[in-house]
C-alpha positions as CSV (number, residue, x, y, z in Angstrom):
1,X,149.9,-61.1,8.2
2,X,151.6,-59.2,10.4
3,X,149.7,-55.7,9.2
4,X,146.5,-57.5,10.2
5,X,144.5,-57.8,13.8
6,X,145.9,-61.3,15.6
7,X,144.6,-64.4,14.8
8,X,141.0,-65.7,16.5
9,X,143.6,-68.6,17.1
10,X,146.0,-70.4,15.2
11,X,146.9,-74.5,14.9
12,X,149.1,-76.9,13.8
13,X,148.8,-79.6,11.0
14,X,150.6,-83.0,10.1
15,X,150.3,-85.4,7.9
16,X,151.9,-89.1,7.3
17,X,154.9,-89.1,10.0
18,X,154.7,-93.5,9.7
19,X,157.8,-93.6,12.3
20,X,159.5,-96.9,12.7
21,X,163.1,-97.5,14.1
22,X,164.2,-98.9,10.9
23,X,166.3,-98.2,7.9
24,X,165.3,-96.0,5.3
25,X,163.3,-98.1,2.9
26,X,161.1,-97.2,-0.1
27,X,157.5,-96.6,-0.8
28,X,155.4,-99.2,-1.9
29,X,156.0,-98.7,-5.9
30,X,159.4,-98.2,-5.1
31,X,159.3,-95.2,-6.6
32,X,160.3,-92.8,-3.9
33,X,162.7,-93.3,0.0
34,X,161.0,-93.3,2.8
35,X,163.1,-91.8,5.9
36,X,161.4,-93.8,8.9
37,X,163.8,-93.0,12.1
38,X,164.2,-89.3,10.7
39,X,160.4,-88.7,10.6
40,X,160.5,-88.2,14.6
41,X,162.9,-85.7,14.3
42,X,161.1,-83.8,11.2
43,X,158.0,-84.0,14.3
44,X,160.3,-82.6,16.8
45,X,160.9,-79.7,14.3
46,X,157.1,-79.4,14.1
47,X,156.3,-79.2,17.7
48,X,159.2,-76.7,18.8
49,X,157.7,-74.3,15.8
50,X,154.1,-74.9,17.5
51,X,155.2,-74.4,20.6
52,X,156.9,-71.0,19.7
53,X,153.5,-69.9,17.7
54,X,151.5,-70.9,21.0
55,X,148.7,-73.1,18.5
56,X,145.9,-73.4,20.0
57,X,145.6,-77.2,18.7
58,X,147.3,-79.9,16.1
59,X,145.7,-82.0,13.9
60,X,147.5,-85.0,13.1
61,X,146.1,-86.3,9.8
62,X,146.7,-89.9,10.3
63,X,149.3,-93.0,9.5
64,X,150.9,-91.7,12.4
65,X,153.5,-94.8,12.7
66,X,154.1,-97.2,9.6
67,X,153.0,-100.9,9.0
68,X,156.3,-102.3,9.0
69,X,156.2,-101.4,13.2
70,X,153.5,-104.9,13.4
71,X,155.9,-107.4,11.5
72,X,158.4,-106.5,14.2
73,X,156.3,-106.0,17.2
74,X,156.9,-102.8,17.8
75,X,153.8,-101.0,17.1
76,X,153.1,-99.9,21.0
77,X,156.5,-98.8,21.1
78,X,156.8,-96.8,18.0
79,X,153.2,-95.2,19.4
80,X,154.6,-94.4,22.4
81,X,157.8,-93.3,20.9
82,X,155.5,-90.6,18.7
83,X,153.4,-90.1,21.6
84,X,155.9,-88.8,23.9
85,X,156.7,-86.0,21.3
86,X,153.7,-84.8,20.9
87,X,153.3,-84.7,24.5
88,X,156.5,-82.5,25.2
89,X,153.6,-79.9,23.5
90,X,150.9,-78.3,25.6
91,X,148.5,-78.0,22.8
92,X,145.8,-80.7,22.6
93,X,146.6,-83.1,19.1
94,X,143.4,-84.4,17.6
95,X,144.3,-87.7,15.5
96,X,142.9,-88.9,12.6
97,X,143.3,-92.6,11.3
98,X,144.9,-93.9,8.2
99,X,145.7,-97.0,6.7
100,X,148.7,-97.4,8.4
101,X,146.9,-97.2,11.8
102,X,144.9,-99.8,11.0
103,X,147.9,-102.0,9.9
104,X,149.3,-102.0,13.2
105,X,146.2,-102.1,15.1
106,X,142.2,-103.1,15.1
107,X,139.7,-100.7,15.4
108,X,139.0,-101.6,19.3
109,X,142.2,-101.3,20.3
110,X,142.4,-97.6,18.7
111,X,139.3,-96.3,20.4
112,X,140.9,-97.4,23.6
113,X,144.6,-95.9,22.8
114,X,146.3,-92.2,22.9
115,X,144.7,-92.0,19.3
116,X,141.2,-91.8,20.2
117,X,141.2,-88.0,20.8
118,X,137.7,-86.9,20.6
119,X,137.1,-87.2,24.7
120,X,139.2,-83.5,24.0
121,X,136.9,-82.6,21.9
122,X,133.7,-82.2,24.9
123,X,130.8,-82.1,22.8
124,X,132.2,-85.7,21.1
125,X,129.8,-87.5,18.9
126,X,127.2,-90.3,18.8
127,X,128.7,-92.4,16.0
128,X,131.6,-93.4,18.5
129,X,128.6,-96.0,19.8
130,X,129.3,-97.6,16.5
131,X,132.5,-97.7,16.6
132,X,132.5,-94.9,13.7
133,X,135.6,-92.3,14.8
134,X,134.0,-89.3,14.1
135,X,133.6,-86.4,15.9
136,X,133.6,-82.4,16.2
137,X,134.0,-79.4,18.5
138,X,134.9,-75.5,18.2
139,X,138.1,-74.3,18.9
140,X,136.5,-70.9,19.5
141,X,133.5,-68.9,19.0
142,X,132.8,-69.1,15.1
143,X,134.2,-72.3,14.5
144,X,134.2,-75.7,14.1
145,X,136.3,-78.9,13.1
146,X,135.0,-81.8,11.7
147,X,137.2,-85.1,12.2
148,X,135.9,-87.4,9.9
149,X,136.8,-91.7,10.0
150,X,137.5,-92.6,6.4
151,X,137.8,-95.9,6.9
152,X,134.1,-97.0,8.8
153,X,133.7,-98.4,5.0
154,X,137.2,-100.3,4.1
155,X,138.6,-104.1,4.3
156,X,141.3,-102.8,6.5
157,X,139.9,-100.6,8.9
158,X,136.6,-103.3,10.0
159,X,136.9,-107.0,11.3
160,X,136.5,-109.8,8.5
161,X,133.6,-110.9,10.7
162,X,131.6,-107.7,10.4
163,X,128.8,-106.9,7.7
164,X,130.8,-103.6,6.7
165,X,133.9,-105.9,5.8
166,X,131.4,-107.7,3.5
167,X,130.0,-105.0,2.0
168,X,133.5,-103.4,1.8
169,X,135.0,-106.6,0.0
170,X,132.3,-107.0,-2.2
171,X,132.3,-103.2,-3.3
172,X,136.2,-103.4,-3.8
173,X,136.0,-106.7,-5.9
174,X,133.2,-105.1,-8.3
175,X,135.8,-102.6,-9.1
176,X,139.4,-104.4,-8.7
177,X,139.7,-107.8,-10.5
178,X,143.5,-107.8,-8.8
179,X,144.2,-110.9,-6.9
180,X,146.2,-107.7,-4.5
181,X,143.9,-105.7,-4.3
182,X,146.8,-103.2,-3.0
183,X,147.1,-103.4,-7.1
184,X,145.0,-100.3,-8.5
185,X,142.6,-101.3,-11.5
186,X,143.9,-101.4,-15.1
187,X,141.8,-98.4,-15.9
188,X,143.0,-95.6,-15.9
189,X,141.0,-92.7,-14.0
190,X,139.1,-92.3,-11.0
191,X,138.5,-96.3,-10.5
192,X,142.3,-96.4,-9.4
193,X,140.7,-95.6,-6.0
194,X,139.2,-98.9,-5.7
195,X,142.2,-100.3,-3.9
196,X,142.5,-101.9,0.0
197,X,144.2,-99.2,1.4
198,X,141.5,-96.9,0.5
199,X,138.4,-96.7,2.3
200,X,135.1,-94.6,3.0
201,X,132.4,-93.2,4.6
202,X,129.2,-94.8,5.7
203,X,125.7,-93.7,5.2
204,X,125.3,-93.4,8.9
205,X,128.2,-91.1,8.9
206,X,127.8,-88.4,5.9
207,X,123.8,-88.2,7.9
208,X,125.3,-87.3,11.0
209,X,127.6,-84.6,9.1
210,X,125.1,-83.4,7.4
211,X,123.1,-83.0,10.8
212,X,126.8,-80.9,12.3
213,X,127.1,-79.0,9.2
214,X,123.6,-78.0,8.9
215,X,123.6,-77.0,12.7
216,X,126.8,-74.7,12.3
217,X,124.8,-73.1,9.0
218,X,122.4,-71.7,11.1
219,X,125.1,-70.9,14.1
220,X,127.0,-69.1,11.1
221,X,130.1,-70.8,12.1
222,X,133.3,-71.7,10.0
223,X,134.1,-75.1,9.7
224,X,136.8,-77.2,8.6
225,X,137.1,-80.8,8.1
226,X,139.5,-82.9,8.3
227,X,140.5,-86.7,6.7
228,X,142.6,-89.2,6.0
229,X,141.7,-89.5,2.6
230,X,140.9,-86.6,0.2
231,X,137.6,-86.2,-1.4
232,X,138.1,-83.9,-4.1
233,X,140.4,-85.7,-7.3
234,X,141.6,-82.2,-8.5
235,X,143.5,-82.3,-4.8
236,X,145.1,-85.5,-4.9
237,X,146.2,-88.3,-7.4
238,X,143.2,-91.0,-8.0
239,X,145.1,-93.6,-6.4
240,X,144.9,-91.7,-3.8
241,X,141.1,-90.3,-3.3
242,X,138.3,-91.9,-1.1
243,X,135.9,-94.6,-2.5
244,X,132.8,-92.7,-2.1
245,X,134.0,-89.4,-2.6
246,X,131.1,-87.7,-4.3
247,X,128.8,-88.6,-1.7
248,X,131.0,-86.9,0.4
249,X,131.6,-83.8,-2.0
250,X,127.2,-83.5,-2.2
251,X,127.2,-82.8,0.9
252,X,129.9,-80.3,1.8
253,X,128.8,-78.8,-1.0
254,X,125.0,-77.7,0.3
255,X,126.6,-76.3,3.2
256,X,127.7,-72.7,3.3
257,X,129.6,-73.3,6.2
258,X,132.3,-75.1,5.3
259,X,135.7,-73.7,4.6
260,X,138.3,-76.1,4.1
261,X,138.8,-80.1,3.5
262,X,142.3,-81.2,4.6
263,X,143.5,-84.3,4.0
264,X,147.2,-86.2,4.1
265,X,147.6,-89.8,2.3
266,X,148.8,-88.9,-0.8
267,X,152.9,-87.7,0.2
268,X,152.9,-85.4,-2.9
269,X,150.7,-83.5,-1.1
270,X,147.9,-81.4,-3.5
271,X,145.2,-78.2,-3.9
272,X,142.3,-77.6,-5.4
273,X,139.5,-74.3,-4.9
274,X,136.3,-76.1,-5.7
275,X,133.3,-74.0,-7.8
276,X,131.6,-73.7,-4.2
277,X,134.8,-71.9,-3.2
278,X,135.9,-74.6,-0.4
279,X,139.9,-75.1,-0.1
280,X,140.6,-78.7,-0.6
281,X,144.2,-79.0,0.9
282,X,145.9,-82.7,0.3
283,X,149.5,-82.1,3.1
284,X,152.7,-83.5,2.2
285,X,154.1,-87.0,3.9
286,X,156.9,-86.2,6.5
287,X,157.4,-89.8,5.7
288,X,158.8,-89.2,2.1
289,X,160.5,-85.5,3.1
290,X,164.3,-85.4,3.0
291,X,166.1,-84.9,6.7
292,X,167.6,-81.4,5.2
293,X,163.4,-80.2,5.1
294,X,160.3,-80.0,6.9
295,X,156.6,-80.9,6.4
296,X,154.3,-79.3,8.8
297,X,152.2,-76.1,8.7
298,X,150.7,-73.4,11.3
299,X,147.4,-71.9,10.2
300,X,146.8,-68.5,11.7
301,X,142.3,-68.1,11.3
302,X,141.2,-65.0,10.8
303,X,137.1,-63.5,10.6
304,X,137.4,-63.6,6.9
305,X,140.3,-65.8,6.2
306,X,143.0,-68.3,6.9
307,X,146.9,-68.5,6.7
308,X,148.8,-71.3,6.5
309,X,152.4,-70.7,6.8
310,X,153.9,-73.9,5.8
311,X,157.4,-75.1,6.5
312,X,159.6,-77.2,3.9
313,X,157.6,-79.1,1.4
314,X,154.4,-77.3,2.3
315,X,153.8,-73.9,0.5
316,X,152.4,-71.1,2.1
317,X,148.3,-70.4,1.2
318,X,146.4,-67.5,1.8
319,X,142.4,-69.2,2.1
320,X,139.7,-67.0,1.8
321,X,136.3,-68.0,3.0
322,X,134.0,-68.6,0.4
C-alpha cells in the first residue's frame, strides 16, 4: 500500500458493538460470551485508529446497542452512551439498522434519533417518505455507497398494525412452524433464514436500487453497499442471511457498478468473491470479540481497488474491482 499513489479516500467500518452496562452474558444459543460494557471500549479503539488515518467516513453496520438495554430502560442512555463516542470523531458515521435496533426502539422513533444519518448524506432518498431507511451518496468523485434497510420486510422492524407486518408474519409462518419463531426451521439449509430476527427488502426498495445502481452504471462510478444482513450464503451462516436474498443478489448482479456488499449480523464474520466478481464481506461482532482484541477495519479506495486493513478479528483483504 504504501508503494502506491494515496488513497481517493479512506473509511472506517463496524459491525455489531450491542453496548449495554451490564455483565458479560452469552449469545442467544449460549454458545459463545458476549462482552457488553467492554464493547465501548473495543469502539474507542476504533475511533482513535480512525482518527489517526483521517477516514473520510464510518459506516456503522447496525445493532449498535443490545436488546437487553429495553428490559432495563436504558436504551436512550446506552444510545447516547455510544453516541458520544462516535462523536469525539470528526468523520460523519452513517448507521445502519439491525435487529437489535429495532428491539429497543420502533421504526418512528429511529428516523427521528442520532441513527437516522442519511440528512449527511445530501442527495438522501425518496423511500424515507415510506418510512423505508434507505439512502445513498458519493464520498467522492467515482463513487457511491448504498445504505440499504433490511428490515422494511420483517416482524420486528414494522408495527403489528401495518400491512408489511402481515405480510411479514405470514411469509415467516409459511417457512417456520416454531411457536419462537427466534427458533430456525428443522431443515437444514438455506430455510434457517426464515427466523424473526431476520428480515428483508421490499419491492419498492430493490426498484429504487436498481434505479441508483443503473444511474451510477452510466456515471461509471464504484459503488458499495452496505446491510445489516448479508445477501450472499457463501458470506455468512444461513441462519444468518436475508429472507429475500436472491432478489437482492439479481439485481447487484446486472450492475457493473457495484464493488462490494458489506454486511455485520453474523459475529463470525464471513467472505465470499461471487462469479460477477463482487466482494461480499460479512464483519466480525465487537460484541463477541475478547477485551485483549479488536474488530474494526479502515478501507483505504483506490482507482482500481480497495484495502481493508482490519484490526483484531478482522483480516486484512486486498479487493479488486471487478
Amino acid at each position: 500500500m504504501e508503494d502506491r499513489a494515496p488513497p481517493v479516500f479512506v473509511f472506517g467500518i463496524i459491525a455489531d458493538i450491542q453496548y449495554a452496562d451490564i455483565e458479560d452474558g452469552l449469545n442467544y444459543l449460549r454458545t459463545r460470551k458476549r462482552f457488553y460494557r467492554n464493547s465501548l471500549q473495543l469502539l474507542r479503539n476504533a475511533t482513535r485508529r480512525w482518527e489517526e488515518q483521517r477516514v473520510r467516513c464510518v459506516l456503522q453496520l447496525g445493532d449498535i446497542i443490545d436488546g437487553f438495554n429495553k428490559s432495563r430502560s436504558a436504551s436512550e442512555q446506552a444510545l447516547a452512551t455510544v453516541i458520544g463516542e462516535f462523536d469525539k470523531s470528526p468523520a460523519d458515521v452513517h448507521h445502519v439498522w439491525g435487529n437489535h435496533e429495532f428491539y429497543n426502539f420502533c421504526r418512528e422513533t429511529l428516523l427521528a434519533s442520532p441513527l437516522n444519518s442519511a440528512a449527511k448524506a445530501g442527495s438522501g432518498s425518496d423511500l424515507l417518505g415510506d418510512d423505508i431507511y434507505a439512502y445513498e451518496f458519493s464520498p467522492a468523485p467515482g463513487f457511491r455507497f448504498v445504505l440499504l434497510d433490511a428490515y422494511d420486510i420483517s416482524v420486528i422492524g414494522r408495527d403489528e398494525s401495518s400491512e408489511k407486518h402481515t405480510r411479514s408474519l405470514k411469509l415467516l409462518q409459511e417457512h417456520n412452524s416454531n411457536s419462537d419463531l427466534n427458533q430456525p426451521p428443522v431443515f437444514n439449509g438455506l430455510k434457517q433464514r426464515f427466523v424473526k430476527f431476520n428480515g428483508g427488502f421490499s419491492q419498492e426498495q430493490l426498484l429504487w436500487l436498481d434505479e441508483v445502481l443503473t444511474l451510477a452504471d452510466q456515471k461509471q462510478e464504484r459503488v458499495t453497499v452496505f446491510s445489516h444482513l448479508p445477501v450472499h450464503p457463501y458470506a455468512t451462516d444461513p441462519i444468518c442471511l436475508a429472507w429475500n436474498y436472491d432478489a437482492m443478489q439479481s439485481v447487484l448482479r446486472s450492475h457493473k457498478s457495484v464493488v462490494c456488499f458489506m454486511a455485520g449480523h453474523d459475529h463470525d464474520g464471513g467472505y465470499y468473491m461471487d462469479e460477477s466478481g463482487v466482494h461480499h464481506i460479512t464483519l466480525e461482532g465487537v460484541i463477541e470479540t475478547r477485551p485483549d482484541s479488536n474488530a474494526f477495519g479502515t478501507v483505504y479506495v483506490y482507482e482500481d481497488q480497495m484495502v481493508l486493513k482490519g484490526n483484531g478479528r478482522i483480516s486484512d483483504m486486498v479487493l479488486k474491482y471487478p
